[in-house]
N, C-alpha and C positions, 0 to 999 in steps of 0.2 A: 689498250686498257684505259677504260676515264679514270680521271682523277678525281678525288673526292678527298673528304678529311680535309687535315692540315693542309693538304695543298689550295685550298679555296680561298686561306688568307696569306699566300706570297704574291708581292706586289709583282705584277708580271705584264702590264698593260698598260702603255703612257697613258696619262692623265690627258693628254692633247683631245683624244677619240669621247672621252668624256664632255670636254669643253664644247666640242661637234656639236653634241646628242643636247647640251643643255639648249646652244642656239638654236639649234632646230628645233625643240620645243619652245622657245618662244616663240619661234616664227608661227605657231602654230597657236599659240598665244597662252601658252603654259609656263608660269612662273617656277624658273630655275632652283629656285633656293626651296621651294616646295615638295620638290623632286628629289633633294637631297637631304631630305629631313629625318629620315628613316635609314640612310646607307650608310653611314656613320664616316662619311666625306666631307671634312670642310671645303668651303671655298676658296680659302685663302692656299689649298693645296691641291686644286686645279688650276691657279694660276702662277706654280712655278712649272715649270717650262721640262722640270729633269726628273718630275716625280711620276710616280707609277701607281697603280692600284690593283687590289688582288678580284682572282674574281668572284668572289663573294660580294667586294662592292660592286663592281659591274653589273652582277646581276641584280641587286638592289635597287638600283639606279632605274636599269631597263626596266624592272616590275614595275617602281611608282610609275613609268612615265608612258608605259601601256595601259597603265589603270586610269593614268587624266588624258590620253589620247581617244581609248576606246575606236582605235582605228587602224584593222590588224595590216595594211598596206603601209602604214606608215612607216617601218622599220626599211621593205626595200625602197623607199624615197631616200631614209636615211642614208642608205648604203650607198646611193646614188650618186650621194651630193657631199661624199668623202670628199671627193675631188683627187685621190692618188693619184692620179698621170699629169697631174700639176707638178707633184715630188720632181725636184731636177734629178738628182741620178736613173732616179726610171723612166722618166722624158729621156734623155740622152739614151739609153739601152732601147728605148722604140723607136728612137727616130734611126737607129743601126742598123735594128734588125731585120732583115729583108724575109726570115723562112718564118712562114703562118705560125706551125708545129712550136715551134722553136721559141716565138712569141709569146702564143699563150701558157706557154709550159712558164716563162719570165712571170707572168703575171700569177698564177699559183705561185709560186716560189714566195715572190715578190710580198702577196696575201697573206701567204705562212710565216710569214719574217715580221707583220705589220701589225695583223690581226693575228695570235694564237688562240682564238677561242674553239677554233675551228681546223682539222686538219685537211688534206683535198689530195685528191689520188687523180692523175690524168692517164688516156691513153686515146688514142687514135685508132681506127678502123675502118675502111672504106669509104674513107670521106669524109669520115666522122671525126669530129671530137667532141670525147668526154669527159668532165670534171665531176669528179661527185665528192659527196663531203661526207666526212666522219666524225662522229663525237669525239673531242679529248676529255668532254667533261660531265656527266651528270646535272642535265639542263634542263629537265623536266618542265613543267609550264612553260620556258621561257624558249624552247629549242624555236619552236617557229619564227621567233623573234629575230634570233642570233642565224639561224637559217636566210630569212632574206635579205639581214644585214648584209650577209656574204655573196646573196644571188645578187643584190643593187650593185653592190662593190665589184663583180666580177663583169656586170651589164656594163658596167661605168667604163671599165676597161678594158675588156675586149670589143666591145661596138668601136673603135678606132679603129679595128679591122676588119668585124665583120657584122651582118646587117637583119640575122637569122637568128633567133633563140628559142631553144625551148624549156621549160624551168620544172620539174619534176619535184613534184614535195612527196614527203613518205608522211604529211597529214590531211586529215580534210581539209576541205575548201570554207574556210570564212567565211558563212554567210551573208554577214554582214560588211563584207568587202565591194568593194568597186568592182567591175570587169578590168581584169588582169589585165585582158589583152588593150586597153586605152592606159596601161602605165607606160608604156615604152613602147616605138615603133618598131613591129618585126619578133613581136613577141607570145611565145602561146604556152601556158600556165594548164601543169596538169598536177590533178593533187590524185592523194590515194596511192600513190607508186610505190614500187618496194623500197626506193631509195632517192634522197636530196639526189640530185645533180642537173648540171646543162650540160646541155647538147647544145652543139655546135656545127654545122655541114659548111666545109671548106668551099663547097659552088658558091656559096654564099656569101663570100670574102668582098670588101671592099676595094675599089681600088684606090688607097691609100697605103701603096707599099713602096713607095719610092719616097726618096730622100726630101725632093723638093715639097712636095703634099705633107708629109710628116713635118716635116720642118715649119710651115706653113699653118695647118692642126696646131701647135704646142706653141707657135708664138703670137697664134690666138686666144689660146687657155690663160699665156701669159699679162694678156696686153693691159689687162686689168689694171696689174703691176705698175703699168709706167705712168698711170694718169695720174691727175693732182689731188692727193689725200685731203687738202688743204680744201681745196673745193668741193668734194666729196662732204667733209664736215658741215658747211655751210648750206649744202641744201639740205643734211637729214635736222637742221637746225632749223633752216625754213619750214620745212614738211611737219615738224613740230607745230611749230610756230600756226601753221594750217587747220593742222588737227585739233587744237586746243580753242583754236576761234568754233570750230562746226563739230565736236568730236560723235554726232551722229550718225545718220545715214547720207548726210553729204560728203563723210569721209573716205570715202572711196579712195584705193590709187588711182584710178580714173580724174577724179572731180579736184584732190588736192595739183596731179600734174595737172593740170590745165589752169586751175590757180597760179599755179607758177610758172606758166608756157613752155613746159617741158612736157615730153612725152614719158609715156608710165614707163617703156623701158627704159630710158635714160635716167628717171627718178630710181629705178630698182638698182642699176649698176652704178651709181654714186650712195646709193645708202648700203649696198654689199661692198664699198672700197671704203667707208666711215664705218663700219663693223656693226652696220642694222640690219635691220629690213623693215619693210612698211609698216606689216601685223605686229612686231614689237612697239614700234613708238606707239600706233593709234590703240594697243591694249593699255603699254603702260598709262598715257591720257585717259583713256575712260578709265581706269583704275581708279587712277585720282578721283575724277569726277565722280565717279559712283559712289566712293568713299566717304567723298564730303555730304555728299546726298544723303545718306544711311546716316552718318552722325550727326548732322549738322541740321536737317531738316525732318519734317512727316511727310515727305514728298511717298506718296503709295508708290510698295516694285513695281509695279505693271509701269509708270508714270517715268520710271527711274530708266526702265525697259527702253522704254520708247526713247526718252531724250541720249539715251546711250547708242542706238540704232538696232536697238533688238525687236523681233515680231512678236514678241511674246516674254512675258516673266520668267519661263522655263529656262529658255536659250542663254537669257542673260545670268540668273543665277547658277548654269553649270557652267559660264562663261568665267565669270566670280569667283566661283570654290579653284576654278584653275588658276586664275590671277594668286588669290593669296590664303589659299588651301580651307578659306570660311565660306558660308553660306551669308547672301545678305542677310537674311533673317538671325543668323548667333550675331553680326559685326552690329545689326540696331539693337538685339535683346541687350549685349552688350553692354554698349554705348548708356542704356538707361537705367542699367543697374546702381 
């Protein structure tokens, strides 16, 4: 039976999976506090560490931040880049478990204990394994959402074992989406089914079931951990420092790493252990820039476009409404009132 009523506003969901969703929108170059303007969530109680939220906010949250994404893939990227098999207790119960079955049965469980927005029934059959998903909640617009949140999330951790999926939705196919199959390798995306679930074919299995490979796998997820935060800081300081000189189209991670004789991956993995990434800083800079532009001068948007690194005044003003929820054109009416 789903829930509904009273049940939508008990707090039932760490605030943690919210803080996820805001940095992935910015990475995405969608200002956070925008996002929560309408869910009746301060910020100051997503960053206590012990608080929870109901799902009523949750669903809040997710609506504004499909409506500034406009990009119906984005939620299984979300789900992708939980990063759960990070979690140390469930790291240690996979690096143990040697039986496939037995595994991914851990991982439902695991999903049901982390994520409750969603419930998941498994069974096995000739090779086969099945997960499919059930409403607990009356999710209407937003199921597709909360649907791939849980197929990234489950992609995320069963691919440590195996290398085959196939992802069944019970809605249509997004038009407006990317080709499913270039999300993930080993993956084939069917809509229209009678029901949410993955399939899984045990032929299919990694071999990554022994202790030494597991072991190996999870102290590389970890390794992140042991470098120097200290110097992490100091390049997403420089990489500022970068973007602020050219905040154009020479702003590329491409053209800032090579300003600083580092390679893009190595800029990515020091600005994700300083708690950035690249598209945050160089939106928050042109923010600035644009800002000052609109009030401070008659520089024409097309003009403002271009010095920001936009093709066009369109790109840059839906770019805008996402930074700080205005359009250039109310932040100059604004300004001259």
């Amino acid at each position: 039976m789903k829930n509904q009523g009273m049940a939508l506003d008990v707090p039932l969901i760490s605030a943690r999976y919210a803080r996820r969703y805001l940095r992935f929108l910015q990475s995405r170059g969608i200002n956070g506090t925008v996002v929560l303007e309408n869910s009746g969530v301060d910020i100051e109680k997503l960053d206590n560490p012990d608080s929870y939220l109901s799902m009523k906010q949750v669903c809040d949250i997710l609506r504004q931040g499909n409506e500034l994404l406009d990009d119906p893939s984005a939620s299984f990227e979300f789900g992708r880049e939980l990063d759960l098999q990070c979690h140390g207790l469930f790291g240690f119960a996979l690096l143990r478990q040697q039986d496939f079955p037995k595994l991914i049965n851990m991982v439902v469980q695991y999903l049901r204990v982390s994520l409750p927005l969603m419930d998941m029934e498994i069974s096995c059959q000739a090779g086969l394994i099945s997960i499919q998903l059930h409403d607990n909640w009356d999710l209407g617009d937003l199921k597709p959402t909360i649907t791939n949140i849980y197929m990234g999330s489950i992609y995320s951790l069963a691919s440590l074992v195996c290398r085959k999926f196939t992802f069944e939705f019970d809605f249509p196919h997004p038009g407006r989406s990317p080709n499913w199959q270039q999300l993930s390798n080993g993956v084939e995306a069917l809509f229209n089914r009678p029901a949410n679930r993955v399939l899984m074919p045990l032929s299919a299995r990694q071999a990554r079931n022994d202790e030494a490979s597991m072991a190996g796998f999870l102290a590389s997820a970890r390794s992140r951990e042991q470098l120097n935060k200290d110097d992490s800081l100091r390049v997403a300081s420089r990489v500022r420092q970068q973007i602020i000189s050219a905040p154009g189209r020479n702003s590329s991670l491409e053209r800032v790493a090579e300003g600083l004789g580092m390679s893009p991956r190595s800029v990515r993995r020091h600005l994700s252990l300083a708690g950035y990434s690249f598209s945050t800083i160089r939106n928050e800079v042109r923010e600035t820039f644009a800002t000052r532009f609109l009030e401070d001068t008659d520089m024409p948007l097309g003009k403002i476009a271009e010095h920001m690194g936009y093709s066009d005044q369109a790109s840059f003003s839906k770019a805008y409404r996402g930074w700080t929820g205005k359009t250039p054109g109310e932040v100059r009416r604004a300004q001259r009132q």
